[in-house]
Steps between C-alpha positions, in 0.01 A plus 500: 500500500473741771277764536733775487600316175124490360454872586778618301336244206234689492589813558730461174150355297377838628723674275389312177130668437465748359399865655179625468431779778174497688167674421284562812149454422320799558179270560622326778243339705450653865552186701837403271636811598395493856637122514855623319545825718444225811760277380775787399431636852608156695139452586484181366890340560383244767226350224638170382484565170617914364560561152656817421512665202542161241555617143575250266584593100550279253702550169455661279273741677188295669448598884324195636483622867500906553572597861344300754404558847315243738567329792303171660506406898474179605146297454396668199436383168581766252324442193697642181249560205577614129433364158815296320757725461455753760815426671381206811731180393774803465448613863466178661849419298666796615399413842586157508836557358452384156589805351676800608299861530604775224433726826402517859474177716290308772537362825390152650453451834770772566760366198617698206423296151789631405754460703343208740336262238649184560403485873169610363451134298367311805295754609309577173196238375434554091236368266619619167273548233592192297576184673842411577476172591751147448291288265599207635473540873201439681320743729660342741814532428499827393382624816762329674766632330375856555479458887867359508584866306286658725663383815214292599695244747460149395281354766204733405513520118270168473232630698524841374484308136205294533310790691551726197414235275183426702368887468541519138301196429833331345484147667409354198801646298771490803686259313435534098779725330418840473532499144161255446279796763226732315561860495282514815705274702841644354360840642430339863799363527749833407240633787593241719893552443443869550375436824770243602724604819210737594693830369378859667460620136331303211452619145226366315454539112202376385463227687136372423561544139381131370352350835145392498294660726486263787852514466528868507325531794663232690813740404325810675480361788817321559641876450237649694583242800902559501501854413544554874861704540547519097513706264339466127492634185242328257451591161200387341232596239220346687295748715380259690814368612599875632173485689566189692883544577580860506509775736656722266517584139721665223437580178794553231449692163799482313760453720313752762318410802157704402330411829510344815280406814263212635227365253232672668695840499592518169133378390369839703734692365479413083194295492258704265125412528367200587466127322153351478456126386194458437293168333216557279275331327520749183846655331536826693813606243367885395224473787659552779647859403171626514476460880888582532649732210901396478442156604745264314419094454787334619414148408197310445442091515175389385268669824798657623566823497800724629498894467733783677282799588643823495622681822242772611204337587438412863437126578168543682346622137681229310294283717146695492548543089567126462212373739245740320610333212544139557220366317579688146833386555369107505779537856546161640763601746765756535817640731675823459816525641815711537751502160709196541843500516539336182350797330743750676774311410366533101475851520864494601589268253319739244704777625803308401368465123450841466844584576680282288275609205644836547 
């Protein structure tokens, strides 16, 4: 089919969901609108990945995706955060040329998903959120029969095979059918095919969900290693994957993008307090408050102890009131720290139940 073909397919799919117009959000975060009024303006066309204005609605009235602006330059890993539901697998879809936008559309490396999608295949790497794999091939084979589709030329898809096989610890499973791999090694190998024919643009959903953590690691850095001239957008629920891949990070509420920056910026900018783990040799549960009124446990294993303390109080005194008190407190040792992303990304998730109940 060609792609002036595809683009009037979709373009008629268009036409089948139904209307719902657009509410701006009148609480629009200042860096979202910064970032969007940088795309509209052309700021951001020679980034390999823009995305302008995606709206996707679903019938009977259900807007999964609700006007998004971003835009990713080469060698960076975009990490793309929400809880289930808040429209990710839908945008990495849309983009990928799954499915058709209700609205708006993106560019990849300089091509319309519209109206350019089919000489978009090679260049796009996906890891979909649920593996979609041959159960009877073997790693192997799979991964040669993605490089022919890729255009990988014969000669070099054995050694581009066994090296990809080699970083994600799969020698042992080259040559069992795929069907007979754990979850874990099901999940390294859709990695390995999204990364096949070394595409400028990769999508990654969830690709550690499953893998052990030697395994998840040894993931991390094969990205980490190749991300050199590429472009990536991870979604994950693990913080601590965001940490060690991405320079950048998104947040969706309900179809909205509710935030958007590096992990350090956006733990400056909605990071509230401080977190103090702390182990002690007595159950500091209704103790601690005394020293630090508004102080919430956030979880406690056996010594362990985890509390958020309120904004307001400078960290030298945290310090002073917790040394004058180390004894009473039975302290064995402690750290206070900045809020973690994982807790930002809660309150935003919180945000998102409190909407819906309304």
């Amino acid at each position: 089919m060609s792609s002036s073909k595809i683009a009037m397919f979709f373009r008629r799919l268009l036409k089948l969901d139904p209307e719902i117009p657009f509410t701006p959000d009148a609480q629009e975060d200042v860096d979202v609108v910064r970032h969007r009024e940088e795309v509209q303006k052309g700021a951001c066309d020679g980034n390999q990945v823009v995305v302008k204005g995606i709206r996707k609605v679903y019938k009977p009235a259900t807007v999964a995706v609700d006007n998004l602006w971003f835009s990713i330059p080469k060698d960076e890993c975009f990490g793309f955060l929400g809880v289930n539901g808040a429209g990710k697998t839908t945008s990495l879809s849309i983009l990928t040329g799954d499915i058709p936008p209700t609205a708006g559309t993106a560019s990849l490396a300089g091509r319309d998903i519209l109206d350019e999608q089919f000489k978009l295949r090679r260049m796009i790497g996906y890891c979909p959120q649920f593996d979609a794999l041959f159960e009877l091939l073997t790693a192997r084979e799979h991964l040669e029969f993605y490089a022919r589709i890729k255009g990988v030329s014969p000669q070099n898809i054995p050694p581009i095979v066994n090296e990809m096989i080699k970083y994600l610890s799969l020698e042992e499973y080259a040559d069992r059918p795929a069907g007979r791999y754990s979850g874990g090694n099901k999940r390294k190998l859709s990695v390995a095919i999204s990364l096949i024919g070394d595409p400028p643009m990769v999508f990654l959903d969830e690709p550690s969900t499953g893998m052990d953590p030697v395994a998840r690691r040894f993931m991390w850095r094969f990205i980490a290693e190749t991300m050199q001239g590429r472009s990536i957008v991870l979604t994950t629920h693990s913080m601590e994957e965001c940490e060690a891949l991405c320079n950048r990070l998104g947040i969706m509420v309900a179809g909205k993008l509710k935030c958007i920056g590096s992990p350090q910026h956006l733990k400056s900018r909605f990071g509230q307090g401080f977190q103090f783990d702390v182990t002690s040799s007595i159950d500091l549960s209704g103790v601690i408050d005394t020293l630090f009124p508004g102080v919430v446990l956030l979880e406690k294993h056996d010594d362990l102890h985890k509390f958020h303390i309120p904004a307001g109080l400078p960290l030298p005194e945290i310090f002073e009131k917790v040394e004058n008190n180390r004894d009473t407190l039975g302290i064995v040792e402690y750290s206070i720290g900045q809020t973690t992303l994982e807790q930002i990304f809660i309150q935003f998730a919180k945000q998102g139940d409190q909407a819906a109940s309304q």
